[in-house]
MIDOSE-1310 file (N, C-alpha, C; in nm, 2 decimals, decimal comma, always signed):
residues 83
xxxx	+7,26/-4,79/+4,48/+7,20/-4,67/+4,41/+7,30/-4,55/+4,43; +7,31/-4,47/+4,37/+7,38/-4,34/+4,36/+7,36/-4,26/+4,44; +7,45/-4,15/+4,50/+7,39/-4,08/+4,63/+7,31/-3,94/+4,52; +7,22/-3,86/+4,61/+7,17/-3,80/+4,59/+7,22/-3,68/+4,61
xxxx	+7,28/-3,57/+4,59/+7,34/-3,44/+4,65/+7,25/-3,35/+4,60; +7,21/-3,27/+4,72/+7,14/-3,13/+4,68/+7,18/-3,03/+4,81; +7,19/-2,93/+4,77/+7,23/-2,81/+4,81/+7,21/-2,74/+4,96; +7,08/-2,73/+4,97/+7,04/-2,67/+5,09/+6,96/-2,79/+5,16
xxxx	+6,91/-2,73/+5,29/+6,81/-2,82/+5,34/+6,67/-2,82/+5,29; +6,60/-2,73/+5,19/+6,52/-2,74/+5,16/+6,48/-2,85/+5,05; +6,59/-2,80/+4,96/+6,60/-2,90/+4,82/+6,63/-3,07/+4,89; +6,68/-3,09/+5,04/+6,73/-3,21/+5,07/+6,54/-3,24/+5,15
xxxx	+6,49/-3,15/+5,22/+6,39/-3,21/+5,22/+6,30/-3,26/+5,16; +6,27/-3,16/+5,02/+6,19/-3,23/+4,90/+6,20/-3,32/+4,82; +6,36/-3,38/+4,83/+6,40/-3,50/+4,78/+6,35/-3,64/+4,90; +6,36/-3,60/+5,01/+6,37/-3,67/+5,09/+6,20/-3,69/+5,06
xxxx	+6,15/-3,63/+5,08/+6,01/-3,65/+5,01/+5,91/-3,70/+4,88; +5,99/-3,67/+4,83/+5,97/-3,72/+4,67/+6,09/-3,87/+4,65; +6,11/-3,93/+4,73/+6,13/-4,06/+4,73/+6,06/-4,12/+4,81; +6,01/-4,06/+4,92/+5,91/-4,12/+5,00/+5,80/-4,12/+4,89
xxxx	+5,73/-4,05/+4,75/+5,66/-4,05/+4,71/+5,54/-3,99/+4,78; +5,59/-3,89/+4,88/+5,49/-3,81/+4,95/+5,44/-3,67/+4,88; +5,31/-3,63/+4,89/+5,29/-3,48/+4,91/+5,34/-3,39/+5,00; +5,31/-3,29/+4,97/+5,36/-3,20/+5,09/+5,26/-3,22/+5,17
xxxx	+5,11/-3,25/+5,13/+5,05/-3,30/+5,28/+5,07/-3,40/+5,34; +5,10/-3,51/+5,27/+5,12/-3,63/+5,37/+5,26/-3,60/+5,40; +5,35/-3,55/+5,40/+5,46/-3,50/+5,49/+5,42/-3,42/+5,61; +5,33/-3,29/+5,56/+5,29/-3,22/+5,70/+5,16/-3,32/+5,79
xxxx	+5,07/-3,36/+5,71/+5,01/-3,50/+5,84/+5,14/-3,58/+5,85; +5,22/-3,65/+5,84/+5,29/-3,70/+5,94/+5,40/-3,70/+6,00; +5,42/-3,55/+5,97/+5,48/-3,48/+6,08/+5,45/-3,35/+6,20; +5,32/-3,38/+6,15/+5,30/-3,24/+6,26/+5,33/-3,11/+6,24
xxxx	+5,35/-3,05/+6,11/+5,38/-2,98/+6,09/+5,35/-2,91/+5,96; +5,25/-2,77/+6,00/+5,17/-2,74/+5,88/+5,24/-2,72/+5,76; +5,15/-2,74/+5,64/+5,19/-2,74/+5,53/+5,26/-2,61/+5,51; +5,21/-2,48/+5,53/+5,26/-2,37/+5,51/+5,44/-2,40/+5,52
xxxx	+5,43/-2,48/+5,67/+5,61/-2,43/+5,68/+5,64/-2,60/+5,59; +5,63/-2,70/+5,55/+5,71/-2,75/+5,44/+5,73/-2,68/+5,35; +5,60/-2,59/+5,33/+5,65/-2,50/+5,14/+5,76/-2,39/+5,20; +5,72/-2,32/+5,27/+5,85/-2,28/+5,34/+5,96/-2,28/+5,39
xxxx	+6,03/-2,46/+5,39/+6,11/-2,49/+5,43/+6,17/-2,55/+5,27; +6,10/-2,65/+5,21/+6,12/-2,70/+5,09/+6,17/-2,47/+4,97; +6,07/-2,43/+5,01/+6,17/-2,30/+4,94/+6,23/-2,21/+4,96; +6,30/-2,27/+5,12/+6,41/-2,23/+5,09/+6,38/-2,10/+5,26
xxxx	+6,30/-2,05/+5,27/+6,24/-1,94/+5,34/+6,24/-1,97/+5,53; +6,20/-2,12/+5,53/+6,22/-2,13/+5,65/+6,40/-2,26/+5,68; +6,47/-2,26/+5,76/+6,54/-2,32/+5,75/+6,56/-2,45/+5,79; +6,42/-2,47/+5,85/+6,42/-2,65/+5,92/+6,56/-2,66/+5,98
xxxx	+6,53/-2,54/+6,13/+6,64/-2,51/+6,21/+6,61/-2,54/+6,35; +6,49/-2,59/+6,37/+6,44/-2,55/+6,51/+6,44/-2,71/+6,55; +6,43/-2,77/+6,69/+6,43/-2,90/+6,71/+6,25/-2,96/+6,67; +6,20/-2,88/+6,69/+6,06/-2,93/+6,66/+6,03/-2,96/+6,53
xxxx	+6,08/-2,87/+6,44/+6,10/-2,94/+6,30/+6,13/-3,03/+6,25; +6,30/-3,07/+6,33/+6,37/-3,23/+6,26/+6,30/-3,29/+6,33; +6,24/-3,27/+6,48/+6,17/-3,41/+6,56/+6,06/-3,47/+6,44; +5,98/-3,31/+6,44/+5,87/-3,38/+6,33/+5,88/-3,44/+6,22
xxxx	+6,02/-3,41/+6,15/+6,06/-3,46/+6,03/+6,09/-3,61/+5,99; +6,22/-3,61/+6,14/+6,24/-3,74/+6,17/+6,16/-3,88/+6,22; +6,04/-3,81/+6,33/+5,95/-3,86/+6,33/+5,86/-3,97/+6,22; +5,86/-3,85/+6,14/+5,76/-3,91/+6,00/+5,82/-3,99/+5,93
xxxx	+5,95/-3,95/+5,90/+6,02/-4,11/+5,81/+6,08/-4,19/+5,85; +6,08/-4,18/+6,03/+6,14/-4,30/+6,11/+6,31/-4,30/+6,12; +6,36/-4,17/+6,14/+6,47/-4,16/+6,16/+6,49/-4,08/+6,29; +6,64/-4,11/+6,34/+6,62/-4,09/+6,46/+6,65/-3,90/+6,42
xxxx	+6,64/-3,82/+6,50/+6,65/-3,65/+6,48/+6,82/-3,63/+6,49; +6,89/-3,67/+6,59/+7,01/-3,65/+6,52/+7,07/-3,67/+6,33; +6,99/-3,78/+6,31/+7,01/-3,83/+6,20/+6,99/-3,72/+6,14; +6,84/-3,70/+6,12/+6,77/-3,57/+6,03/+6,87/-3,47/+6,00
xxxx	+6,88/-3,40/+6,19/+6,97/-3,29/+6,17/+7,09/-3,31/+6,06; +7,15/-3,44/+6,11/+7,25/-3,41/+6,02/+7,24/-3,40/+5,86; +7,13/-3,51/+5,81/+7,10/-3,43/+5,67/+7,03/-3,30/+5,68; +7,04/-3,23/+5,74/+6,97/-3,09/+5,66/+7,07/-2,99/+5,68
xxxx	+7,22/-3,07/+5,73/+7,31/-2,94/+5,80/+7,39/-2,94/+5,64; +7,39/-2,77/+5,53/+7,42/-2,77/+5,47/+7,57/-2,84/+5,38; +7,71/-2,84/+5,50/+7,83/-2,85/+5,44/+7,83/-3,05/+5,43; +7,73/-3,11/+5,46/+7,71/-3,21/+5,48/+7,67/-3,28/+5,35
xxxx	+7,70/-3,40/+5,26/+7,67/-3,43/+5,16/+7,53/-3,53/+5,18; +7,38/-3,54/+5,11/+7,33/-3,60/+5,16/+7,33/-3,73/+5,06; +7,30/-3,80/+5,12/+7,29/-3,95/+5,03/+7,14/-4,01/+5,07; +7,06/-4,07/+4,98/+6,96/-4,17/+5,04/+6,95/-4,27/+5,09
xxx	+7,09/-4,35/+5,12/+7,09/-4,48/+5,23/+7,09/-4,46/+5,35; +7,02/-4,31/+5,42/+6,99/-4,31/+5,53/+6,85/-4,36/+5,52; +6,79/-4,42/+5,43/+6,64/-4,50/+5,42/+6,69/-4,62/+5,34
């Protein structure tokens, strides 16, 4: 498949989500982390900067948090064959 490139970490989280075919709720249930801050993070407002964030992020789609980190670190190109 083609890699996926988007911009910030927000647009890389909503992608990352919308191939999981998730809501923003079943992202925040299974990550622990209220919906408020996905819509937050997905626009752009919060930076999905803090370790509790990628833990919960990484958590939920089964990657390890270094991993995460590294997709959401902007100068970083993301691709989907990290799933």
């Amino acid at each position: 498949m083609d890699a996926v490139n988007v911009t910030t970490p927000g647009d890389r989280v909503r992608a990352l989500r919308l191939l999981l075919g998730w809501t923003q709720d079943r992202l925040a249930t299974a990550s622990g982390i209220a919906r408020t801050k996905i819509v937050e993070i997905e626009s752009g407002t919060n930076a999905a900067t803090t370790w509790r964030i990628r833990k919960g992020l990484a958590d939920a789609v089964g990657v390890r948090v270094e991993t995460m980190a590294d997709m959401l670190e902007v100068d970083q190109p993301w691709v989907h064959e990290y799933f």
